[in-house]
C-alpha positions in Angstrom: 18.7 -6.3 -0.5 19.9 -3.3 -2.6 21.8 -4.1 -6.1 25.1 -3.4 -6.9 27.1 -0.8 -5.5 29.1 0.7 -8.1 26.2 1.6 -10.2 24.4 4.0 -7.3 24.6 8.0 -6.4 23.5 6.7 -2.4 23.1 4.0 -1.4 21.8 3.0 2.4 21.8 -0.5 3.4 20.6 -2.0 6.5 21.1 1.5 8.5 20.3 1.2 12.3 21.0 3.5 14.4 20.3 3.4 18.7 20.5 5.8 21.4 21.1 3.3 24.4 18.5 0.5 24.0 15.6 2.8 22.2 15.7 2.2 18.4 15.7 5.4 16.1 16.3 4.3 13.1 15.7 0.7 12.1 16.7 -1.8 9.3 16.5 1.2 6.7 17.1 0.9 2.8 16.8 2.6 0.0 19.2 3.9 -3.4 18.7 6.8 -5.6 20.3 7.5 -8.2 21.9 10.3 -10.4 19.3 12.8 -11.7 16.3 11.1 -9.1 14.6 12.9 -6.3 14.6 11.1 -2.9 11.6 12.7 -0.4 12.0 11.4 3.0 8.5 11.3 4.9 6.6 10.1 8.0 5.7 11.8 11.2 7.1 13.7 13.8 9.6 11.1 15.8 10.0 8.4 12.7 13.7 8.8 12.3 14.2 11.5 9.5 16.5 14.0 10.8 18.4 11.1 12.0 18.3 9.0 8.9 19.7 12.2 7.0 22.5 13.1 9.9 23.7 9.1 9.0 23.9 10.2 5.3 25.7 13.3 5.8 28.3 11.6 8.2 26.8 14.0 11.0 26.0 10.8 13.1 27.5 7.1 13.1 24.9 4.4 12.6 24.8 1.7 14.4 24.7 -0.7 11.9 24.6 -0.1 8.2 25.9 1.3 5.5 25.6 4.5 3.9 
């Protein structure tokens, strides 16, 4: 579990998001904070572009918070 709330730039807890029954983002977490890089990586199909259209309110998770 991620810390306290009020003391975060972004914060993502728990984020899930599902496209029918196929799972594209699962049971993700993470915080930055102010002046921190964040670098999302993995391969082609691990949730990325997805993860990032949750943060920017593009897409609704499916569970979570952003």
């Amino acid at each position: 579990m991620v810390e306290d709330k009020s003391i975060h730039t972004l914060l993502v807890q728990d984020l899930n998001l599902y496209y029918g029954d196929t799972a594209i983002v699962k049971n993700v977490s993470f915080k930055a904070d102010i002046n921190e890089c964040l670098v999302i990586l993995g391969t082609n199909g691990a949730g990325k572009t997805s993860t990032f259209k949750c943060i920017t309110s593009e897409t609704a998770p499916t569970h979570g918070q952003v």
